[in-house]
The first five atom37 places (N, CA, C, CB, O) and aatype in JSON, in Angstrom:
{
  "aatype": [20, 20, 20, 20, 20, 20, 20, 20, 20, 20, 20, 20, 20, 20, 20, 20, 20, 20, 20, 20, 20, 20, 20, 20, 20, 20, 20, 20, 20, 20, 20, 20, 20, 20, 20, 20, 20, 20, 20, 20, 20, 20, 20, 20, 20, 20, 20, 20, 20, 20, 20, 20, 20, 20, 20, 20, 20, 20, 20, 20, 20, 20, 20, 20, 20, 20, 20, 20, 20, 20, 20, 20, 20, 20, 20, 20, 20, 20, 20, 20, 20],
  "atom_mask": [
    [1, 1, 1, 1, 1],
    [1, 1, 1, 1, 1],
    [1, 1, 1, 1, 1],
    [1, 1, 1, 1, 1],
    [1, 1, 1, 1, 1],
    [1, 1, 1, 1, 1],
    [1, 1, 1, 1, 1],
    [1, 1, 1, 1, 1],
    [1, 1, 1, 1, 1],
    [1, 1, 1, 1, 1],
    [1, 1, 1, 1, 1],
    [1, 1, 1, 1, 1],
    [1, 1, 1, 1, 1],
    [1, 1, 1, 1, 1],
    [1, 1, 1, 1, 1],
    [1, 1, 1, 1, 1],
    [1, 1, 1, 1, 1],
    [1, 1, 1, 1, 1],
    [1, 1, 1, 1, 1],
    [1, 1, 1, 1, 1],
    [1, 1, 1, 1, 1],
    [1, 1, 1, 1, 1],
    [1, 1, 1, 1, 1],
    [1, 1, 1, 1, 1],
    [1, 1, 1, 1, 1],
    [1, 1, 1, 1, 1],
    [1, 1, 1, 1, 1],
    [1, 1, 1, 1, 1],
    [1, 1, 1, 1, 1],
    [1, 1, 1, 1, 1],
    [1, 1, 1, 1, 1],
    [1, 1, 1, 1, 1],
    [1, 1, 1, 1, 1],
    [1, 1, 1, 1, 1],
    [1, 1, 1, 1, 1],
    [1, 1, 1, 1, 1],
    [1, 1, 1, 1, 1],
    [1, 1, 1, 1, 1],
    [1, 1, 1, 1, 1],
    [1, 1, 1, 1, 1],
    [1, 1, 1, 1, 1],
    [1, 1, 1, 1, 1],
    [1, 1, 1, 1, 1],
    [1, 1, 1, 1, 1],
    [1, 1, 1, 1, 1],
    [1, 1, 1, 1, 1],
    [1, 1, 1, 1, 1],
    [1, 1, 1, 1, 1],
    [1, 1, 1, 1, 1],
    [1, 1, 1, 1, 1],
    [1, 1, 1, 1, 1],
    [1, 1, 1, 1, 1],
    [1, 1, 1, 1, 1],
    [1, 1, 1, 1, 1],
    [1, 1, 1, 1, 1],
    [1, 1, 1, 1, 1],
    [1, 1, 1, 1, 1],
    [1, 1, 1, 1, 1],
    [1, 1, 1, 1, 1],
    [1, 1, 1, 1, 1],
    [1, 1, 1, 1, 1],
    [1, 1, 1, 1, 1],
    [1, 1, 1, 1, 1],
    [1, 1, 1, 1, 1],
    [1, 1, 1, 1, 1],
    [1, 1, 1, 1, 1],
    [1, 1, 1, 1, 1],
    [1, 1, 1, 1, 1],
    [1, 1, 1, 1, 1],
    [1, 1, 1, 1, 1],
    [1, 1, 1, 1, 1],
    [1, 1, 1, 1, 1],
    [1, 1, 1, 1, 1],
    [1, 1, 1, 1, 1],
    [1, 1, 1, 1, 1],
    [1, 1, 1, 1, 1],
    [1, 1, 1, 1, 1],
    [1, 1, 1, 1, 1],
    [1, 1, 1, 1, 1],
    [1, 1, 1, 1, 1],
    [1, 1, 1, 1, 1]
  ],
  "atom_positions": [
    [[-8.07, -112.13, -118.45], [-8.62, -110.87, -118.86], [-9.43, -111.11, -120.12], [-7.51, -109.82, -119.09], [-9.07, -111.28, -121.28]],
    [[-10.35, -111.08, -119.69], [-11.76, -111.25, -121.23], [-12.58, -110.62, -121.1], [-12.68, -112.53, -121.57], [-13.22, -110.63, -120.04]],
    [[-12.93, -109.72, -122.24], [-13.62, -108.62, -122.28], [-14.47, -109.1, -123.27], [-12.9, -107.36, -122.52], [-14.15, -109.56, -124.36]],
    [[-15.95, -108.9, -122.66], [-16.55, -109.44, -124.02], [-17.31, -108.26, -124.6], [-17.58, -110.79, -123.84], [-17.73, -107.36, -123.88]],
    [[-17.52, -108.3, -126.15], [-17.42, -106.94, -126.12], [-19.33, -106.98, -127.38], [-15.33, -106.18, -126.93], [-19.62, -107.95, -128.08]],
    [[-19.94, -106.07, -127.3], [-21.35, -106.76, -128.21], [-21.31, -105.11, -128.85], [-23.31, -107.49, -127.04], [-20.77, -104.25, -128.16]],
    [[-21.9, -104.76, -130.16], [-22.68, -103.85, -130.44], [-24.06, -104.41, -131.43], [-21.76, -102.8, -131.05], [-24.31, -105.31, -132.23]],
    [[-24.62, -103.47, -130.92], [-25.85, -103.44, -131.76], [-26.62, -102.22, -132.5], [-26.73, -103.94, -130.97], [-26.38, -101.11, -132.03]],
    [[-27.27, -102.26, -133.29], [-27.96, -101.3, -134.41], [-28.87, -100.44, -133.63], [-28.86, -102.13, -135.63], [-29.86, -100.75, -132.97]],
    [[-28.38, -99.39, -133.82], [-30.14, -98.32, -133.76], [-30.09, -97.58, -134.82], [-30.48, -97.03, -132.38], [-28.94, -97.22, -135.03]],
    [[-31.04, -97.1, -135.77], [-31.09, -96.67, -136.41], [-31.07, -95.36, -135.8], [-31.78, -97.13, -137.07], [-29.96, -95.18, -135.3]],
    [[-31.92, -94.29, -135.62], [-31.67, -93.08, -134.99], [-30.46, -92.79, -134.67], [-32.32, -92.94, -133.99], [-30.01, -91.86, -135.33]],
    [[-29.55, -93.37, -133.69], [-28.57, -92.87, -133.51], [-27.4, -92.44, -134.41], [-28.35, -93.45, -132.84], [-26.57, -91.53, -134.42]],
    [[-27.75, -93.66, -135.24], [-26.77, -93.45, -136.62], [-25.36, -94.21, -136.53], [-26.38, -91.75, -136.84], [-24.83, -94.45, -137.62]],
    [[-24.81, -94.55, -135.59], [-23.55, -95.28, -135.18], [-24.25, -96.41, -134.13], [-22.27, -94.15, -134.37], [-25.23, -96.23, -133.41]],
    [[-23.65, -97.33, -134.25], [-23.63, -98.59, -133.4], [-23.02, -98.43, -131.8], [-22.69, -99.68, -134.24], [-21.83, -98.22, -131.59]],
    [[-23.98, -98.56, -130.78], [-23.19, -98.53, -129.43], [-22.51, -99.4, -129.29], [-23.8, -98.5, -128.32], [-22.61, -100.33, -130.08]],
    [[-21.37, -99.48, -128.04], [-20.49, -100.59, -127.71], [-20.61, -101.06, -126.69], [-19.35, -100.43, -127.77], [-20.75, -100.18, -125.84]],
    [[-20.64, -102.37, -126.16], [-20.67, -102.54, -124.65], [-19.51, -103.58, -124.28], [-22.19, -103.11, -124.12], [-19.29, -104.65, -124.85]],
    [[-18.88, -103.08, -123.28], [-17.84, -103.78, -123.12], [-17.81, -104.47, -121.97], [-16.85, -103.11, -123.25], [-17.19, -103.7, -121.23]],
    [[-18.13, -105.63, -121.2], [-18.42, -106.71, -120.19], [-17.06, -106.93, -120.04], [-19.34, -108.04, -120.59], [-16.43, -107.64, -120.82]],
    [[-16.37, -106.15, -118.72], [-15.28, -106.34, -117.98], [-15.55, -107.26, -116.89], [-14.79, -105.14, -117.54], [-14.51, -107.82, -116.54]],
    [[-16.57, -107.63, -116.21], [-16.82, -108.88, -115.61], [-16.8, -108.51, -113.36], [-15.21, -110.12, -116.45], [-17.19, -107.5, -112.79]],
    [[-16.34, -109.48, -112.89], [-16.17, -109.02, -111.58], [-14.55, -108.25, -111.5], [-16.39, -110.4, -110.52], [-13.44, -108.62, -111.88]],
    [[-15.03, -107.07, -110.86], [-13.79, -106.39, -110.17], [-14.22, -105.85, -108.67], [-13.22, -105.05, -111.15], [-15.37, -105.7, -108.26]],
    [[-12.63, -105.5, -107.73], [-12.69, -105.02, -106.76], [-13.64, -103.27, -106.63], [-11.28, -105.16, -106.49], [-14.11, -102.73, -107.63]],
    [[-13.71, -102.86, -105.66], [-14.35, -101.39, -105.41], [-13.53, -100.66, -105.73], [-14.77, -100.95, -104.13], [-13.98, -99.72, -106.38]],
    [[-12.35, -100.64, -105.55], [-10.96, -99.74, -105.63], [-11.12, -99.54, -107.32], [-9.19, -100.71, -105.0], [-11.29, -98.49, -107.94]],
    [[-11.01, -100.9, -107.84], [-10.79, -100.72, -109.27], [-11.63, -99.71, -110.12], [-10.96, -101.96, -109.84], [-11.29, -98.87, -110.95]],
    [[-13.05, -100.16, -109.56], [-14.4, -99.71, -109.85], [-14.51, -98.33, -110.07], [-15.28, -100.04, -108.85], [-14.98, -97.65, -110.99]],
    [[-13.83, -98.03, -108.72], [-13.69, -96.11, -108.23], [-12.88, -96.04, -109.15], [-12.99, -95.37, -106.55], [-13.75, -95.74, -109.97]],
    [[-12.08, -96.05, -109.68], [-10.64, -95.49, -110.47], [-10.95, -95.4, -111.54], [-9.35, -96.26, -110.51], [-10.66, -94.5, -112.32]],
    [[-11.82, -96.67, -111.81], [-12.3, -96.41, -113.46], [-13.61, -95.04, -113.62], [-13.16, -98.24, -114.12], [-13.64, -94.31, -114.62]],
    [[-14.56, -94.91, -112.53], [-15.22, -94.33, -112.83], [-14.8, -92.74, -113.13], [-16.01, -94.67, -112.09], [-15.35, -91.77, -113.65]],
    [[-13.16, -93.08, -112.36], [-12.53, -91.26, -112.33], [-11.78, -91.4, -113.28], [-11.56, -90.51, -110.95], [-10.79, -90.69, -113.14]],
    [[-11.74, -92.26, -114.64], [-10.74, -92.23, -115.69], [-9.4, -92.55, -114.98], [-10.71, -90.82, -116.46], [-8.51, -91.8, -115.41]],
    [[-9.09, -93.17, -114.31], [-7.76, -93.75, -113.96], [-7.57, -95.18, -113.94], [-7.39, -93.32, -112.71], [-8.34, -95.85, -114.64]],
    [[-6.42, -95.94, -113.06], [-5.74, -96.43, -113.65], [-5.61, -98.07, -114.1], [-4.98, -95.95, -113.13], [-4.81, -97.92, -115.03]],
    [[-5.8, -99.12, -114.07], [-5.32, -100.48, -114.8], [-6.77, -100.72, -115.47], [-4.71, -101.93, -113.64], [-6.62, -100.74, -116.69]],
    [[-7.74, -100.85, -115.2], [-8.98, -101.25, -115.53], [-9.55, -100.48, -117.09], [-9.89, -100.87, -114.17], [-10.07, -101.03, -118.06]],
    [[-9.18, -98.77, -116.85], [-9.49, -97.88, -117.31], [-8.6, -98.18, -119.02], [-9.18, -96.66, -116.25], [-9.02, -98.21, -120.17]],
    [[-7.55, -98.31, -118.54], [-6.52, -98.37, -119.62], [-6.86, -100.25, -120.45], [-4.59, -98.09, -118.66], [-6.46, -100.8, -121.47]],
    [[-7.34, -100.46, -119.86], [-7.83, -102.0, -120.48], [-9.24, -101.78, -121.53], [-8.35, -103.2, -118.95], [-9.32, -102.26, -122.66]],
    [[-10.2, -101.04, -120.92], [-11.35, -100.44, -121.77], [-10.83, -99.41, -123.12], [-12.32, -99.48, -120.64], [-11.06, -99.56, -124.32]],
    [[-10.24, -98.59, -122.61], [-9.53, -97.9, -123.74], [-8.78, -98.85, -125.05], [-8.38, -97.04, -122.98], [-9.12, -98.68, -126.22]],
    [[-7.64, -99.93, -124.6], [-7.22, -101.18, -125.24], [-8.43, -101.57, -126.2], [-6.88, -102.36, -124.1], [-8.53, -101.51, -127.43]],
    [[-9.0, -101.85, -125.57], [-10.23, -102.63, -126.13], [-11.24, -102.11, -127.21], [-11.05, -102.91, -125.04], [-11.56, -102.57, -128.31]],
    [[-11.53, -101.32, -126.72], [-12.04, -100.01, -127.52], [-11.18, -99.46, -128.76], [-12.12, -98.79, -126.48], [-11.69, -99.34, -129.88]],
    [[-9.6, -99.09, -128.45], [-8.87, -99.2, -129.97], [-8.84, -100.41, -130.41], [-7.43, -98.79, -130.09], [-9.26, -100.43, -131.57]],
    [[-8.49, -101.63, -129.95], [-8.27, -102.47, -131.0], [-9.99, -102.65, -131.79], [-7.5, -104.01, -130.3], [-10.25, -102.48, -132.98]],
    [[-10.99, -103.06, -130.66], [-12.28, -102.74, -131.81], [-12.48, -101.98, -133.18], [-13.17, -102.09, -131.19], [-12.99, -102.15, -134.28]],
    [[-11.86, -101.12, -132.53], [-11.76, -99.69, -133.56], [-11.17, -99.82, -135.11], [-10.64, -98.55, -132.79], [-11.45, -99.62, -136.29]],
    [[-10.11, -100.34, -134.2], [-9.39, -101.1, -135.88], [-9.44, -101.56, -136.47], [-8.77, -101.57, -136.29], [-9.21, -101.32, -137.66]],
    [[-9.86, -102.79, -135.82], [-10.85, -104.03, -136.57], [-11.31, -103.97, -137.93], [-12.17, -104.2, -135.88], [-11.15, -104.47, -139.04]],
    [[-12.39, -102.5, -136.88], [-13.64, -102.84, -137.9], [-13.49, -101.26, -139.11], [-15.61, -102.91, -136.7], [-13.95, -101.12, -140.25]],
    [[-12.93, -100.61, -138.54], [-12.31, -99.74, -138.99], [-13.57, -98.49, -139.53], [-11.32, -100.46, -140.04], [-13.66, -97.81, -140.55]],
    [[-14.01, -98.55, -138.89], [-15.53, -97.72, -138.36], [-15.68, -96.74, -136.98], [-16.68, -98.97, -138.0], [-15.18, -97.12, -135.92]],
    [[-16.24, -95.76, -137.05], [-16.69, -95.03, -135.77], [-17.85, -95.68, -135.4], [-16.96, -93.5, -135.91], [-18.67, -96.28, -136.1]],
    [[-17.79, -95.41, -133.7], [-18.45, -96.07, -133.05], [-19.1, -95.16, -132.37], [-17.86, -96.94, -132.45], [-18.68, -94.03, -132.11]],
    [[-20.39, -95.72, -131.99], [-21.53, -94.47, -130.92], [-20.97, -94.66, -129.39], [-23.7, -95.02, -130.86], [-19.78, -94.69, -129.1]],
    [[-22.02, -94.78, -128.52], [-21.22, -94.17, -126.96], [-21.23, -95.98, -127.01], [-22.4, -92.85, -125.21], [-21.63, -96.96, -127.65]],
    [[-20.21, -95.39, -125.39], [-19.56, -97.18, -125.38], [-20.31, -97.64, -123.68], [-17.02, -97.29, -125.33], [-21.2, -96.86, -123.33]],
    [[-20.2, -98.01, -123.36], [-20.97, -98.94, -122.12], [-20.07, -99.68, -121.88], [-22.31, -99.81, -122.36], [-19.62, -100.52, -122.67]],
    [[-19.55, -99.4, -120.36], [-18.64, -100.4, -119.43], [-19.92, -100.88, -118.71], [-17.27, -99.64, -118.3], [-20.87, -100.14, -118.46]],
    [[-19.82, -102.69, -118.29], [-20.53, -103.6, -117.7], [-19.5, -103.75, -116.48], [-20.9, -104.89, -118.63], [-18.5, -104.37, -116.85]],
    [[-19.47, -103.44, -115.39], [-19.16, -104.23, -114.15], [-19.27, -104.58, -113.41], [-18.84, -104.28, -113.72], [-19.69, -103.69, -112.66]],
    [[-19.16, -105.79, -112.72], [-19.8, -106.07, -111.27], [-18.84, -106.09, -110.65], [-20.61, -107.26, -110.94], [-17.72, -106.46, -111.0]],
    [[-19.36, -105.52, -109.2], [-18.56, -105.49, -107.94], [-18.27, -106.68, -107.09], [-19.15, -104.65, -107.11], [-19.08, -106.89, -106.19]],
    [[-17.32, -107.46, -107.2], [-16.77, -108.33, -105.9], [-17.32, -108.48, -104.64], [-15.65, -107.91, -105.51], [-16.98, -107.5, -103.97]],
    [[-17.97, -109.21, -104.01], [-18.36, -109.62, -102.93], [-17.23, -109.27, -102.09], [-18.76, -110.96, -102.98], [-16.11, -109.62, -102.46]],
    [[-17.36, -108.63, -101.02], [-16.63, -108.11, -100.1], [-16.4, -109.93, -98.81], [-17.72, -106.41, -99.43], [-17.18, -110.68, -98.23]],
    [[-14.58, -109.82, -98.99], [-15.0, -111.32, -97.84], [-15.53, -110.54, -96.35], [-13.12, -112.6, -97.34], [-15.31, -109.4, -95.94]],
    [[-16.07, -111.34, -95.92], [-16.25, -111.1, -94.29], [-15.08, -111.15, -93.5], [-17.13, -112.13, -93.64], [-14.02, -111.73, -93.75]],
    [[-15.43, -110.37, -92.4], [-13.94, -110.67, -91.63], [-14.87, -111.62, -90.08], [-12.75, -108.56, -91.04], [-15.94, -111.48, -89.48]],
    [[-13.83, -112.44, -90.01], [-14.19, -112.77, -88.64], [-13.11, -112.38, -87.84], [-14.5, -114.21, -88.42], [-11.94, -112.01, -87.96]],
    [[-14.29, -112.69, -86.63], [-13.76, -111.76, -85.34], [-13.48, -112.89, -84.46], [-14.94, -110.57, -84.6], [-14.0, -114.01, -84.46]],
    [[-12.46, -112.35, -83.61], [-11.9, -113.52, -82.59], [-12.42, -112.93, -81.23], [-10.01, -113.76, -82.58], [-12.12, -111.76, -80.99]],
    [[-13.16, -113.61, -80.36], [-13.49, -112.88, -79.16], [-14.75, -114.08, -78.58], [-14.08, -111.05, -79.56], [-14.92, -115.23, -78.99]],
    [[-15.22, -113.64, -77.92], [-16.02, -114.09, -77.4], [-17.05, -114.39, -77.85], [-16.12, -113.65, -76.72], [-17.11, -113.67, -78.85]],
    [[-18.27, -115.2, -77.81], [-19.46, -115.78, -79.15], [-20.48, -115.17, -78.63], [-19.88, -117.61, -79.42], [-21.49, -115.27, -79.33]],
    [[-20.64, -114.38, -77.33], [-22.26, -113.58, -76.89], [-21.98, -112.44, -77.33], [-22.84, -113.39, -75.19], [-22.8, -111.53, -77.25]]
  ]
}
């Protein structure tokens, strides 16, 4: 589990955004996080407080990075025409 995590400066906004690179996950996971639920979701949140503490600063909007898992193929048993 490695989250890599970057912010950078805008002036205008006034606070520093966050982006947090959770890396490859399943679709299931993907969906759950996008509805605020459950293991993935609670790992961004983690991450996001301990940042928090760190630096001991408010932070602007945050940015989850994820990519979706290659789905395996299924093979089929049957006949080859």
């Amino acid at each position: 589990m490695s989250n890599a995590v970057q912010t950078g400066s805008t002036a205008a906004a006034g606070a520093d955004p966050v982006i947090i690179k959770v890396g490859k996950r399943k679709r299931k996971e993907i969906r759950r996080l996008a509805k605020g639920r459950g293991r993935l979701f609670s790992q961004v949140l983690e991450t996001h407080a301990t940042m928090s503490r760190e630096s001991g600063e408010v932070h602007g909007p945050v940015f989850v990075i994820v990519k979706e898992k290659k789905r395996k193929s299924r093979r089929r048993m049957g006949m080859p025409w």
